[in-house]
C-alpha positions in Angstrom: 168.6 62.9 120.0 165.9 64.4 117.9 165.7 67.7 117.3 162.9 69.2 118.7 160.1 70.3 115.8 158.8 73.4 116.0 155.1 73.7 115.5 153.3 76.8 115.7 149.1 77.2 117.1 147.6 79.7 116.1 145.0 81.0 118.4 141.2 81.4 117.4 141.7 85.2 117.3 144.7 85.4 115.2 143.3 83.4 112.4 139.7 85.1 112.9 139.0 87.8 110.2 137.3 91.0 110.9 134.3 91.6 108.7 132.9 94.9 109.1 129.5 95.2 108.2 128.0 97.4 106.3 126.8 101.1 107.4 123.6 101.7 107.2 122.3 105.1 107.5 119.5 105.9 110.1 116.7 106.9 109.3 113.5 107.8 110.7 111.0 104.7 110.4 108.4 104.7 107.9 104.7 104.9 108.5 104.9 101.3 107.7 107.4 100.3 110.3 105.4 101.6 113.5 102.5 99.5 114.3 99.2 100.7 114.3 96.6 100.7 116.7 93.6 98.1 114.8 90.3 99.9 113.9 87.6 99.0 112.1 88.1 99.9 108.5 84.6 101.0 108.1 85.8 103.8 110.4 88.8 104.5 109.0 87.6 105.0 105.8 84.5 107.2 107.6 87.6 109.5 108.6 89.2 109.2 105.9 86.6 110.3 103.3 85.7 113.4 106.4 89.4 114.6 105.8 89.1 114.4 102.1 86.4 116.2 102.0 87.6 119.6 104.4 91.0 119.3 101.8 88.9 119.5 98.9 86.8 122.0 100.5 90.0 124.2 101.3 90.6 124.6 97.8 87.1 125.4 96.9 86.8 121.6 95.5 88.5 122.5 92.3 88.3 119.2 89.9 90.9 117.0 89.3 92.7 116.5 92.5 90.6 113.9 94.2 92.6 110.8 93.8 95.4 113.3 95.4 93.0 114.7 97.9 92.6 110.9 98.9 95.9 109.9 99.7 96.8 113.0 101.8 93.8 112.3 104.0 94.4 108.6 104.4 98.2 109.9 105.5 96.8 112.1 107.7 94.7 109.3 109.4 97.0 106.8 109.3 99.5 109.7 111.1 96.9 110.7 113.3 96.2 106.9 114.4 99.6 105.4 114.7 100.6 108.8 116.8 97.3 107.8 119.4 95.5 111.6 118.3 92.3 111.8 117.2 91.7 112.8 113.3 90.1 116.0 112.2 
């Protein structure tokens, strides 16, 4: 009589690797990542340049800072916009 071979399964979970992934910190989205409600961009830019203009008044529209005074009113829009509140 033959000796009985021994012959060992392994089961799908035993020969399955764990691969943790990666941690990924969490952050609060960007400005980019929540959508926006459409408007026209004629508008938009209407607000934008009405913001631009109280900034630069606030500072007694001192030269030099209008490319800056630009971008911190089209963030305040687009804030203003994505949040649903109306720009002033």
């Amino acid at each position: 009589m033959a000796a009985p071979t021994s012959t060992t399964a392994r089961s799908p979970k035993a020969s399955a690797t764990k691969t943790a992934a990666p941690k990924t910190a969490k952050s609060k989205p960007r400005q980019s990542d929540v959508a926006a409600p459409m408007i026209d961009p004629d508008h938009r830019r209407a607000l934008i340049a009405e913001q631009a203009y109280l900034i630069a008044e606030r500072r007694n529209f001192g030269p030099g800072n209008e490319v800056e005074d630009w971008l911190n009113a089209e963030n305040a829009v687009d804030t203003a916009l994505t949040l649903g509140v109306t720009p002033r």
